[in-house]
C-alpha positions in Angstrom: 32.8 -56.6 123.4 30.3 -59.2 124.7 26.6 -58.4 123.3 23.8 -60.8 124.5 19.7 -60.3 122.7 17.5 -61.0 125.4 13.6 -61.5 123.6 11.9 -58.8 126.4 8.3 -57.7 127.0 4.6 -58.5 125.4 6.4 -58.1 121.6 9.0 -59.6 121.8 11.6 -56.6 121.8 15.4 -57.6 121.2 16.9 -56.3 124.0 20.6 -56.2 124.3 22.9 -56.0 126.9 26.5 -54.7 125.9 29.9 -54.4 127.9 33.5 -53.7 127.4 35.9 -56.1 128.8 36.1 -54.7 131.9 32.5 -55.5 132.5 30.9 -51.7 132.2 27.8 -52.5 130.4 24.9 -50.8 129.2 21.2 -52.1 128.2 19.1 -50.7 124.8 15.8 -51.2 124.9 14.6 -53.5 128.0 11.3 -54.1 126.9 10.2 -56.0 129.7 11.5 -59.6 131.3 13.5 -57.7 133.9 14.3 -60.9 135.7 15.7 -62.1 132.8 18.1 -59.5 131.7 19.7 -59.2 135.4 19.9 -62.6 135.7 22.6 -62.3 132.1 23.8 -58.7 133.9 24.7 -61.1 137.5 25.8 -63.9 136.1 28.2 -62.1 133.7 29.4 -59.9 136.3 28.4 -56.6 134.6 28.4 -53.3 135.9 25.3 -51.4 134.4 26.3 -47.9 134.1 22.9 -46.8 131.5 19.7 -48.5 130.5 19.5 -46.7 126.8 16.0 -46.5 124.7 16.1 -46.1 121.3 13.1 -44.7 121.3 9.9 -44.5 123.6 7.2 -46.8 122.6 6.1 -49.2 125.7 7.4 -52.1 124.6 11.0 -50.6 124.5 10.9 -49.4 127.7 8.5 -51.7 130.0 11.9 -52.8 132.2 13.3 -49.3 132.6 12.3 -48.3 136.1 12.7 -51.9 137.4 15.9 -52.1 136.2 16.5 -48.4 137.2 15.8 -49.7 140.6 17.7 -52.5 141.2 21.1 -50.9 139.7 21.3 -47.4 139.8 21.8 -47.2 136.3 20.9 -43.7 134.5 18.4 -44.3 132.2 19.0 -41.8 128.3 16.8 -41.3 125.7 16.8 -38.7 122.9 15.8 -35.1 124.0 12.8 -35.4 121.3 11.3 -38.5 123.1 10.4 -36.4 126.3 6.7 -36.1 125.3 6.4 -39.3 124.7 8.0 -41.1 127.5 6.2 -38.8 129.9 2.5 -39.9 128.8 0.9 -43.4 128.8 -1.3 -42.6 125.8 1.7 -41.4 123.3 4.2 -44.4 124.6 1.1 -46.5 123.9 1.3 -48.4 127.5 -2.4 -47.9 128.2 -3.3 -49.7 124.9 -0.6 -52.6 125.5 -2.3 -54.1 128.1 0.5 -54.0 130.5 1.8 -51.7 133.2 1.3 -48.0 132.3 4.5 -46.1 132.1 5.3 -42.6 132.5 9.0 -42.0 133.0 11.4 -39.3 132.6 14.9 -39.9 131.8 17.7 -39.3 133.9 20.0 -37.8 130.7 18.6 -36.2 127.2 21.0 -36.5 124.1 21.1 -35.4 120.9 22.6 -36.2 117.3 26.1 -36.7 117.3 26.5 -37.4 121.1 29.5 -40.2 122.6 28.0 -42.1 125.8 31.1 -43.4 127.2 30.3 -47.0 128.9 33.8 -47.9 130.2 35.9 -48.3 126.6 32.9 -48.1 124.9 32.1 -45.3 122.7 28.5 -45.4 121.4 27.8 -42.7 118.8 23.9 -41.4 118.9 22.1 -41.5 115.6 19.1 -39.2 115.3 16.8 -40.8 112.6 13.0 -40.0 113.6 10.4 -40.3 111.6 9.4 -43.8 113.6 9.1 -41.4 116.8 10.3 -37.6 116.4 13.3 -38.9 118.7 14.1 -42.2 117.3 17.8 -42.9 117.4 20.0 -45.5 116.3 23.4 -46.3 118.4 27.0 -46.9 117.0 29.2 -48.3 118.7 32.3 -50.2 116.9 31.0 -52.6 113.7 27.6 -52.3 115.8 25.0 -50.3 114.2 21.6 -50.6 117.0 18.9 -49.4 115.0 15.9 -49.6 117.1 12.4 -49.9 114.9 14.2 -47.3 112.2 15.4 -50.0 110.2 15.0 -53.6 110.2 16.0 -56.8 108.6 14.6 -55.7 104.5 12.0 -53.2 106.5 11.4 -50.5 108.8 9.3 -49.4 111.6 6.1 -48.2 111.4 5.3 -44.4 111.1 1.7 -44.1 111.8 1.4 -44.0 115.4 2.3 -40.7 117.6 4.7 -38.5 116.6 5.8 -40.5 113.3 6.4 -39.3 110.0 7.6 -41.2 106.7 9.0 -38.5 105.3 11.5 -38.0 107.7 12.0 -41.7 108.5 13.0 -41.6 104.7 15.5 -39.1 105.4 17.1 -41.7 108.4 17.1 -44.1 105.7 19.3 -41.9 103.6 21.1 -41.1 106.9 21.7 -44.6 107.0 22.6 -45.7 103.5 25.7 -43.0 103.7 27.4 -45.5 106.8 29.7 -47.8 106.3 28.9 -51.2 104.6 30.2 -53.4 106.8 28.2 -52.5 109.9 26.0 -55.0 111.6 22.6 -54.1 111.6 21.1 -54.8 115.5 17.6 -54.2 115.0 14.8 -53.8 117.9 12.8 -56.5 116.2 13.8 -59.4 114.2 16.9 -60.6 113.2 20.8 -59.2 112.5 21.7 -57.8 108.8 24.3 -56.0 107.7 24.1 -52.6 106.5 25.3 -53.8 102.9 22.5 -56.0 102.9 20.1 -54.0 103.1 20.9 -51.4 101.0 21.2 -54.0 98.3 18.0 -56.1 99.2 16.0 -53.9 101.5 13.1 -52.1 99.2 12.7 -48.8 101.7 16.3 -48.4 101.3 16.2 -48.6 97.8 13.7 -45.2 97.6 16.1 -43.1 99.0 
């Protein structure tokens, strides 16, 4: 499976494009720098079938629509982050100083959902508590887990919509998966889920 992290938008966001050997490919979380993701898609030959958000905060979807554009790719997100995506305030777009965005998705999903991208299966994770629709993907020894769980922390749960409680509950979610899973974060660097349920201290609460 090729994977490339392309650092997108104002913070930074790791945005990664996937795709099976065939070249069907898919995008989580294109934060911005929409040059520079379908510059990788072009020069690699893929063929983007989704643009994927893990969740709806601006800066993980600030290159949707562009890239919605310019390959026909359907654009999912959870069914939960609806309210979110639709409204500049709740994404946070009119407070990040960049180009308000109020999108709707092209496809909804839920827990326990398979979005088939060529041979590639990619499970959807519901763990809110980040965002009421936060999600993390699985796809193969690939755990994507958005701003749920990061290198020995996790994502914030004051803003709209978020809730610690339940984020603790993803975490428990999460601690149940298989060791051996990479951990693909939406900000910061790769771990592995044995890693952090060893090292990381939120884990270790639940």
């Amino acid at each position: 499976m090729f994977i490339e992290i392309v650092p997108a938008g104002i913070y930074a966001v790791n945005c990664y494009i996937i795709a099976d050997d065939n070249k069907a490919g898919a995008v989580i979380d294109p934060g911005g720098s929409a040059d520079r993701i379908m510059k990788i898609i072009d020069e690699n030959g893929i063929d983007l079938k989704y643009i994927i958000a893990t969740h709806g905060h601006g800066d993980h979807i600030g290159a949707v629509d562009e890239l919605r554009a310019r390959t026909g790719a359907k654009f999912i997100a959870h069914e939960l982050e609806k309210e979110m995506l639709n409204d500049k305030e709740k994404n946070l777009t009119a407070c990040m100083g960049v180009e308000h965005v109020e999108i709707e998705a092209d496809e909804y999903v839920r827990e326990g959902d398979i979005i088939k991208v060529g041979d590639l299966s990619l499970e959807i994770i519901h763990t809110p508590g980040h965002t009421p629709g936060g999600m993390c993907i699985r796809t193969g020894e690939y755990l994507f887990t958005g701003d749920t769980l990061f290198a020995l922390s996790v994502g914030r749960s004051d803003l709209f919509g978020g809730d610690y409680g339940k984020l603790k509950e993803s975490l428990k979610k999460l601690k149940g998966m298989d060791d051996h899973l990479k951990v693909l974060p939406g900000h910061g660097s790769a771990s592995t889920l044995k890693n952090e349920k060893k090292r990381n201290s939120y884990m270790n609460e639940v």
